[in-house]
N, C-alpha and C positions, 0 to 999 in steps of 0.2 A: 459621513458614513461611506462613501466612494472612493475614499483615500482606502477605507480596508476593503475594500469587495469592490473592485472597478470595474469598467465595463466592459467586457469581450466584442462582444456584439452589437455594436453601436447603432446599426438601424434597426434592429430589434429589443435595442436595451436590456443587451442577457447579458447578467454578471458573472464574474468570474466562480462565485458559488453555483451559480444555478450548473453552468458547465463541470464543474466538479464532479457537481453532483452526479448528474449523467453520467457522467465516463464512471464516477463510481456502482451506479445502478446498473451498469454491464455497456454502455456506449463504449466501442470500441475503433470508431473511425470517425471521420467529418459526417460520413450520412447519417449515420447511428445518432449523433452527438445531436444533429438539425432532427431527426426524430424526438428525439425524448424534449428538447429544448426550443428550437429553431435557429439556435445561437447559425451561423452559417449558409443559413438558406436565403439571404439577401443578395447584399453587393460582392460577397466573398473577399472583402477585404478582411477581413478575421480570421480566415481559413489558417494563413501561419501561426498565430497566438493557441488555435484552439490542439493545432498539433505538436503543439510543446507542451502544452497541457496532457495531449494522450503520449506522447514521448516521455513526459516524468515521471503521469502514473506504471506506463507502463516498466520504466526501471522500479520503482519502488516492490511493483508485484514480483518483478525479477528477484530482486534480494529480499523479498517477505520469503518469496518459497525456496530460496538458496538458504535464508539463513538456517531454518531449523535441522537440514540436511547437518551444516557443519558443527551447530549443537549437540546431536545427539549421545555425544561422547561422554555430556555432562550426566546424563542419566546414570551414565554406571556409578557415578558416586553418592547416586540417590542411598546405596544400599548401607555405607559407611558411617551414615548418621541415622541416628537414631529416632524417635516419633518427637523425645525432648528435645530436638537441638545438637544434642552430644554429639560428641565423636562417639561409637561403639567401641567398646574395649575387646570384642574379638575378632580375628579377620573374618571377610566372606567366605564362602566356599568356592572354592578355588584358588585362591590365596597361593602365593609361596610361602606362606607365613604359616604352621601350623599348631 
């Protein structure tokens, strides 16, 4: 079971889940992380592993709220199909197309 969920924290035995977890629950640095967990509050040899951990999440939150920014373009074609599926056989309003 260690091989998938290792240990971060090795003199407190906090796994790499339990750490997730945290930074998911809003930890957002080493002390945050040693609050919600303790994963860090020991010998501070973990301190590196647990800040690549908040370094990943915190790219993925990067591109979670970047993505739907450069999405929103798809919406206007929300209009051009129809509630079946279809294509709509007439243009929007506004259209070149009249």
């Amino acid at each position: 079971m260690r091989e998938k969920d290792p240990l971060v924290c090795h003199c407190l035995a906090v796994a790499e889940s339990e750490v997730l977890h945290a930074i998911r629950s809003g930890a957002d640095s080493l002390e945050s992380v040693g609050h919600y967990c303790e994963a860090g509050t020991g010998c501070r040899s973990c301190h590196e592993p647990i800040r690549a951990l908040l370094r990943d999440h915190a790219r993925l939150e990067l591109a979670r709220h970047r993505a739907p920014k450069s999405l929103r373009q798809l919406s206007l074609f929300d209009e051009l199909v129809d509630d079946s599926g279809g294509r709509r056989t007439s243009a929007p309003m506004g259209s070149h197309k009249r």
